[in-house]
N, C-alpha and C positions, 0 to 999 in steps of 0.2 A: 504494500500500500504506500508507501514513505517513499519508494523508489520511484515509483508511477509519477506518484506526484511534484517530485524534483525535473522526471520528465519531460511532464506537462510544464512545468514553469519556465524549465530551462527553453522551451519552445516557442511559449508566452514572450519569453523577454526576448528571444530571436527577433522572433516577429513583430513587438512594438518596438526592436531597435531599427528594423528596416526602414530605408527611407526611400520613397515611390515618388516620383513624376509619373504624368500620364498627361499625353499629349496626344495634337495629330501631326502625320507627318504627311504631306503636299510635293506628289510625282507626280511620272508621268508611265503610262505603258503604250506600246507600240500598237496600233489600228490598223486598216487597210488604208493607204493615204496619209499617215503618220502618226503624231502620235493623239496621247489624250490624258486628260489629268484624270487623277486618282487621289484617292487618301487612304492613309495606314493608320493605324494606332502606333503607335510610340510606348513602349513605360520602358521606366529608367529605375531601375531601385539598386540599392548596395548595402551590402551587409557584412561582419568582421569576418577577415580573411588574406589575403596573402598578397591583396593588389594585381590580383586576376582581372582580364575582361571576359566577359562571354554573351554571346551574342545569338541567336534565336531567330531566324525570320520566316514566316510562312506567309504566301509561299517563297522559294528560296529566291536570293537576291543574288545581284553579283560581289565578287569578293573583296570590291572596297569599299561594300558597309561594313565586314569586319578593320577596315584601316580606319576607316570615319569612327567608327565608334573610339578604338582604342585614341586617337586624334582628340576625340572630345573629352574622354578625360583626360591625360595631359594635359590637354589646355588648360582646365576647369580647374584642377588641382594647382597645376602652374600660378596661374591668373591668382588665385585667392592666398597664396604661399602654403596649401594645406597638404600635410604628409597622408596621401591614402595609400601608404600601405600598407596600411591594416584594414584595410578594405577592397572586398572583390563589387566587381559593378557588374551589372547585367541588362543587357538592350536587348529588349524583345520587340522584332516588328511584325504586323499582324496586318493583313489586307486582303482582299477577296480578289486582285489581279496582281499580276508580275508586275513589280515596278524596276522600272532603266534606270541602272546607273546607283552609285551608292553615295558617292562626294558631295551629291547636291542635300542629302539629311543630314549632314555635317554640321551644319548653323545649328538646325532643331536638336539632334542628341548632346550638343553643347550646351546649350542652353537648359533642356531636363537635366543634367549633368549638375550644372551650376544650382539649379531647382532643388537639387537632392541634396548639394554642400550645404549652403542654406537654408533650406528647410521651409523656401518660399514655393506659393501652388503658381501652377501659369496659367496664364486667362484662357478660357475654351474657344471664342473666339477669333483668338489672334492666329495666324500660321505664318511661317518663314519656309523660304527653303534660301540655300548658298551652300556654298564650300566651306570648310572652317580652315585657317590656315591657320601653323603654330601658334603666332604671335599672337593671336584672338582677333585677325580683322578677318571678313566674309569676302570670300571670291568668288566668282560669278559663275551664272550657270545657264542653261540656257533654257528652252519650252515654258518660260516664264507664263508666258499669257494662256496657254494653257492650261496652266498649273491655276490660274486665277480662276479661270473661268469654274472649277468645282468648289467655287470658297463663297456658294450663296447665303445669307444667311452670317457670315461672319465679319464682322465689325473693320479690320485693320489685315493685312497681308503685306510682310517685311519682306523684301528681295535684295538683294546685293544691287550698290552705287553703279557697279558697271554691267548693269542687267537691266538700265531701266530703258534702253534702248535695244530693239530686237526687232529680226525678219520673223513678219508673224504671216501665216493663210488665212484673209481676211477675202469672202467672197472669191473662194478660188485662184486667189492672185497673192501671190508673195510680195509684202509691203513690209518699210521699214516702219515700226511703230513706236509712241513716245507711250510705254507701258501704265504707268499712274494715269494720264490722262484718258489715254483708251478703259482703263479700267474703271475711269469714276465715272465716264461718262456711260459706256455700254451694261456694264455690269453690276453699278452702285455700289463698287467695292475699293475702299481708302486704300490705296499701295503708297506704301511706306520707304524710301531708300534705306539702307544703313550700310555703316563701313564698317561695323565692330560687334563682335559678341557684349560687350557692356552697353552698347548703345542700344541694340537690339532687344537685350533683359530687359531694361527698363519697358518697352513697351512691351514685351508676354508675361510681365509680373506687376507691373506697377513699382516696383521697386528699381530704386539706382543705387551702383556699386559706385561710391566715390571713392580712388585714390588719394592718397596723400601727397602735395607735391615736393617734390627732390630736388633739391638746388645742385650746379656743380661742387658751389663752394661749399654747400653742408658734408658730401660727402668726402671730397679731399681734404683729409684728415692732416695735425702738422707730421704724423709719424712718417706718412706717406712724402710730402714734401722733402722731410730729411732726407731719408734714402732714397727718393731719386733724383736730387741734388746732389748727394756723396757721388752716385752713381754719374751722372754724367759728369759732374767737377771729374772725377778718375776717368773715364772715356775722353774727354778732352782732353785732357794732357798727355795719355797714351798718344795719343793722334798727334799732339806735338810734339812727345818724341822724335817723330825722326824726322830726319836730318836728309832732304833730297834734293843738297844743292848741285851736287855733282852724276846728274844725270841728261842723258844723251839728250837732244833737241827736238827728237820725232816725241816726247814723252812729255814734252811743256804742256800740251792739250789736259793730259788726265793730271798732271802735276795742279795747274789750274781748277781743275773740276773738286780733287779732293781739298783743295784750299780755301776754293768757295762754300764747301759742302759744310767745312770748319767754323769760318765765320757766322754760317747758318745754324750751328750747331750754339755756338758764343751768342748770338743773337738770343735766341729761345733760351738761351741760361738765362737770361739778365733780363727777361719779362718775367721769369719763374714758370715757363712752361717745361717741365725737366724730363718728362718722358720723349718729347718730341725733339730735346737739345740731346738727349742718350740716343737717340735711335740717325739724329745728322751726324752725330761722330763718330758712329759704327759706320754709316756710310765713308767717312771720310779715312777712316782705317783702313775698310776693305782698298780703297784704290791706292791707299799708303801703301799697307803690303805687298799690293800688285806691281806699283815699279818698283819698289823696295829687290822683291822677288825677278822682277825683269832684268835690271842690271844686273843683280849679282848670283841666279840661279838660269843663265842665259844659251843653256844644251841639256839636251835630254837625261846625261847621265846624271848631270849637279842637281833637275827639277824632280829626278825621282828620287833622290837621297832629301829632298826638301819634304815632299811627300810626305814618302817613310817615316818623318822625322814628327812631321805634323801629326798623324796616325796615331804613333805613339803618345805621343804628348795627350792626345781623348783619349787613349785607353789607358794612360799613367793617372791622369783626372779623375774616368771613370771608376779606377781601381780604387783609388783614395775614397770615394761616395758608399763604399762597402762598411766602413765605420763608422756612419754616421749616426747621429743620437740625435734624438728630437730634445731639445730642452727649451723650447718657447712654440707657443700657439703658432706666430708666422713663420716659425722655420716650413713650416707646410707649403704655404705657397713658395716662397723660395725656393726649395729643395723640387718640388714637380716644375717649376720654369726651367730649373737647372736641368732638367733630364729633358728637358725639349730642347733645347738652345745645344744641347751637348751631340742628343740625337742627327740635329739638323745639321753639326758637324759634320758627324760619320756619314754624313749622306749625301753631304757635298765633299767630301773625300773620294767615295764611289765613282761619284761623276768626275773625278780628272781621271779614271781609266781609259784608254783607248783615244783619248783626243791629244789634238795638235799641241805644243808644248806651250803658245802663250796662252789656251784657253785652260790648259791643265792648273795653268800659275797660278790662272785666276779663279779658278773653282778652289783651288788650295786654301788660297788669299782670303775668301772669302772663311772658309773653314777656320783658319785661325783667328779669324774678327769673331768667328759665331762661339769656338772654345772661350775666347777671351770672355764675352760676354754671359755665358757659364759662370768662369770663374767669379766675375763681378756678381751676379745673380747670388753664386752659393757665397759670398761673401757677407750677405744680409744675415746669415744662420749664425754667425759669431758676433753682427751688431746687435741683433736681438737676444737673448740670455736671460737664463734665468735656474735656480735650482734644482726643476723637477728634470729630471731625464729619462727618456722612453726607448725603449729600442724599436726603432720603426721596421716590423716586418712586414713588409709589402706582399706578403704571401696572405696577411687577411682582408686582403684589396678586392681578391680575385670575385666575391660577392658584387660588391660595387660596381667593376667594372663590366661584368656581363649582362649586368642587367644594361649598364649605359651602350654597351655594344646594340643590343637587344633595342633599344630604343631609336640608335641610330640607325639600324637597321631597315626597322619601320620606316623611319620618316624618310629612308631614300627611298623602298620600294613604294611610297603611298606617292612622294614627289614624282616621283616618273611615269605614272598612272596621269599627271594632270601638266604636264612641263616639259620640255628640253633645255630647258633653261641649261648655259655651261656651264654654272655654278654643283651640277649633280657630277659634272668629272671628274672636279675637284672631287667634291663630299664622296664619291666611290673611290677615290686613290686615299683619302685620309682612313678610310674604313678598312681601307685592304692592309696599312700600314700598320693598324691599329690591333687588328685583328694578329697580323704577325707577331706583331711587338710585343701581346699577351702570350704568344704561343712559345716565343725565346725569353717570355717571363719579365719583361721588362713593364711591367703592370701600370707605374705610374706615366710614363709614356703614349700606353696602350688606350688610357684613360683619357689623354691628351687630345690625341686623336681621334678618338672617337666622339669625343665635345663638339671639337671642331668640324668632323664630319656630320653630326646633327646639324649645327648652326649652320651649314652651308646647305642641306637640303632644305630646311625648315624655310631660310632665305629665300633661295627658291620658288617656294611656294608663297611667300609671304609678297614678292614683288610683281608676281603673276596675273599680267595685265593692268599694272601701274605705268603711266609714263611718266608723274612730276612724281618725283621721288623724296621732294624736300618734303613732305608731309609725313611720309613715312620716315625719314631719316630723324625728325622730332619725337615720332611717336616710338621708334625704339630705343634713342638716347633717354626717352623718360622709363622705360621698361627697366634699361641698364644700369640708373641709376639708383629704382627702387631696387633691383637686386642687392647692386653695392649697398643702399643704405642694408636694408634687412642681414647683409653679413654683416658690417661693421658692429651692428645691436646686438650680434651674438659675440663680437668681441674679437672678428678679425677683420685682416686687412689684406682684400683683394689685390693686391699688386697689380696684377695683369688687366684685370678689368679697367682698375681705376686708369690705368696705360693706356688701354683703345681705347675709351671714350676721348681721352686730349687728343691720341690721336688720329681717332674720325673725324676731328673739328679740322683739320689740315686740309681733308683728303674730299670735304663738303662740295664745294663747286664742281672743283676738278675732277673728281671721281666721284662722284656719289654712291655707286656702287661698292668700291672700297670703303667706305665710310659705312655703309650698311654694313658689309663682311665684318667688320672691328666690330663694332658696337655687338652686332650678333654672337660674336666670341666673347662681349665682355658678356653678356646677360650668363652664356653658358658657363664660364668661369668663374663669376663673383659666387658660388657656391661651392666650387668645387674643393676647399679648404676643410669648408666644415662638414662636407660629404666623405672625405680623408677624415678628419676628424674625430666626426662619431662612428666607423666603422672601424678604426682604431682604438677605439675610446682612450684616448689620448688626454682629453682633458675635456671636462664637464664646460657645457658654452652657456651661456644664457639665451634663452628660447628669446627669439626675435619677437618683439610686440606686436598686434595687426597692424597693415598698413592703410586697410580701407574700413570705410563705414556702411550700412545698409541704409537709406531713407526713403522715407516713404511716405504721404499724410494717414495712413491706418495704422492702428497698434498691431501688433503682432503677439504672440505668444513666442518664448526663445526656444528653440530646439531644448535648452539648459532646462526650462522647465519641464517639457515635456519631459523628457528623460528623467527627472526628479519624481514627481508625479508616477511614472511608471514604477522606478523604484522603490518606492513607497508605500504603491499597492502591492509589491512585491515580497517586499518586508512585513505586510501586516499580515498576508497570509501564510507565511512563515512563523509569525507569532502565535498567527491561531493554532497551524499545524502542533506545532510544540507542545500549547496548552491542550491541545486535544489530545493527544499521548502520553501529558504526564499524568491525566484525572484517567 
């Protein structure tokens, strides 16, 4: 009897812990002569568990509703900073015709998604369909007005900004149509633009997610300023080191270039832009070393004893990283830049095989600027100090990092389903690298790149039919910087992040796309200390505060209650139980 009923309870509180969206979700399936809207049911619920997705559709769909769905929680989790992995999510779609296509319910499972973290219901009226791309803004999709035309009866219909213009079959004839106005006029139905899954909630809940805003200068910290002051003050004068006054005439051009490169580097010291005045006078090394190395390693036999010599020097490095102790929070970041800066040696080492002797130089050249910059890197692990010391075994990384493989994974094979963008060349070379570099064990590496290979598919998909980029280039610098703030509240210091975002601000006009790629590397970075961190349990962080608020003009009830409430019905018939057993 007593067992039964711990049973029953333990099932009770299962089930008042689940949390259920139920939506519709707005396709389309294929006719004779094209296609035709539809609607599915939607539920979203999640319950404790291992940070599973599982997905359900009848009847079957194609296979990038299971990418869409897995898409929507990352997002949703992302967006709000909330850890689900303790929780498995499940998307059940339910409809009485095949629906085309899986990307376009990408907005709506995000949105139940976010429904479900919250614990807010969505209006039955309203429907969306779009893309959801990482960053949480909606990409476009197309059978728009089709998809309208089954939304009678419903108050409001959200479509993606670059959807509201579409070839529609209006009386047998393919015309270009302005969708909101065709809709309010023909079908007395409000279509809504949006660019974002936050802008979007707000109209299927009534509720808006406000962020908090981030300043640069809140989050460049003065810890940060010191060290990469020290850091470029020491990169500069490496660079004036030498001494290339006795060099041949054909070589005045690059002599020039790296000289220029120098002053640009002095420049940016003396405004206090330091990661940008570090990264001018790595430039101006490399081409230092270059005729450094021209003059005086000037036939094949001297440039491959230069080499050889260089080689060793990363593998003497590398060999010395075998000792190392964690004895401060930020040696984390330090110590994973060091094993990329070191990596990207050995791998511009590789590349002077087989080529011509002045290209071998400068593949070298550039390898001893990237070791140098190593060394400066792990040189932060001795300014930072402190009592506690840890033996960092990066053998209990191997968790962390395959899920992060596991994720990059995803978001290249779901990127390539809706893209060619060239940016997935990249993201599949960084993944292949990544992938190796876990299998010869070099885990924090492997880590590395596999960030990086997300951030560049994710990208990808994120500029997907964008042409002014400066909009986007604002809205992920503000992304970048709530990450950075949210590590700093746990108590570290992004290094690398806080680096791309100055500088992306370089690379704005001129490249916008580079400027997107940094900023993208810092959001996936500014974490990844304390993701090292707590799978090391290295050292207890202080839980970052929320960054956002819920508002709304209705009171709500808090999920806190509810779950209060539950447990208290819980507890009282556990009291009874008890008292009923002991009379």
């Amino acid at each position: 009897m007593r067992l039964q009923f711990l049973i029953v309870l333990i099932l009770l509180a299962q089930c008042a812990y689940a949390l259920e969206c139920r939506t519709n979700l707005v396709g389309v399936t294929e006719v004779r002569g094209g296609y035709a809207g539809i609607l599915a049911n939607l539920t979203v619920y999640a319950l404790p568990g291992s940070g599973h997705v599982f997905v359900q559709t009848m009847p079957l769909t194609e296979i990038d509703t299971q990418a869409s769905a897995r898409l929507a929680k990352e997002v949703s989790c992302e967006l709000l900073n909330s850890n689900c992995s303790g929780l498995d999510f499940f998307y059940i779609v339910e409809g009485d015709y095949p629906m085309i296509g899986g990307p376009s319910a990408g907005a709506a499972m995000t949105a139940c998604t976010l429904s479900v973290l919250l614990n807010k219901t969505l209006y039955n009226d309203v429907a969306i369909t779009g893309t959801i791309n990482p960053d949480g803004s909606i990409g476009p999709v197309g059978s728009v007005l089709e998809k309208a035309s089954v939304l009678a009866g419903y108050n409001k219909f959200l479509i993606p900004a670059d959807s509201a213009n579409q070839l529609a079959l209006i009386n047998g004839t393919m015309v270009k149509v302005d969708i909101p106005s065709y809709a309010q006029s023909n079908l007395g139905l409000n279509v809504l633009t949006v660019t974002d899954i936050i802008e979007a909630f707000k109209h299927l809940s009534g509720y808006e997610i406000i962020f908090e805003n981030v300043s640069s200068s809140e989050v460049a910290s003065d810890e940060y300023s010191i060290v990469m002051r020290m850091m470029a003050g020491s990169l500069i004068n490496k660079s004036l080191n030498f001494n290339l006054t006795d060099y041949p005439t054909k070589l005045n051009e690059l002599v020039a270039e790296g000289s220029s490169l120098l002053n640009d580097a002095r420049s940016y010291y003396d405004n206090g832009s330091y990661y940008n005045s570090a990264s001018y006078a790595v430039r101006s090394l490399i081409i230092n070393y270059y005729v450094y190395n021209i003059i005086n390693y000037n036939n094949i036999t001297s440039a491959e004893l230069l080499i050889n010599e260089t080689y060793n020097d990363i593998l003497s490095f590398e060999e010395s990283l075998k000792s190392f102790k964690v004895d401060h929070i930020y040696d984390l970041e330090s110590y994973a830049i060091t094993i990329d800066r070191l990596n990207e040696a050995k791998d511009l080492i590789s590349s002077t095989y087989n080529k011509q002797l002045t290209e071998a130089l400068y593949y070298n050249s550039f390898a001893q600027a990237r070791l140098l910059t190593a060394e400066e890197w792990f040189s932060l692990t001795k300014f930072f100090s402190s009592n506690e010391t840890t033996d960092f075994n990066s053998e209990l990384l191997k968790p962390l990092i395959i899920q992060r493989l596991e994720q990059a994974r995803n978001s290249l094979t779901y990127a390539k389903t809706l893209t060619t963008d060239n940016l997935l060349n990249s993201a599949e070379q960084h993944l292949s690298i990544a992938y190796e570099a876990y299998n010869e064990g070099e885990y924090v590496y492997s880590l590395f790149e596999a960030l990086k290979s997300r951030a560049e598919a994710n990208l990808a998909m994120g500029v997907r039919g964008v042409i002014n980029l400066s909009a986007k280039i604002d809205s992920k610098k503000e992304a970048a910087l709530r990450a950075i703030n949210r590590a700093e509240q746990r108590g570290l210091l992004p290094f690398l992040s806080l680096s791309y975002v100055e500088y992306a601000d370089t690379f704005r006009d001129e490249d916008p796309n580079q400027a997107l790629a940094f900023l993208s590397y810092a959001v996936e970075f500014a974490g990844v200390s304390g993701l090292i961190n707590d799978q090391l349990n290295i050292k207890s962080l202080t839980p970052a505060s929320s960054y956002f608020i819920i508002r709304s003009p209705d009171d709500y009830v808090s999920l806190n209650h509810i779950l209060f409430l539950i447990m208290g019905f819980i507890a009282g018939l556990l009291i009874t139980l008890i008292r009923y057993e002991s009379d």
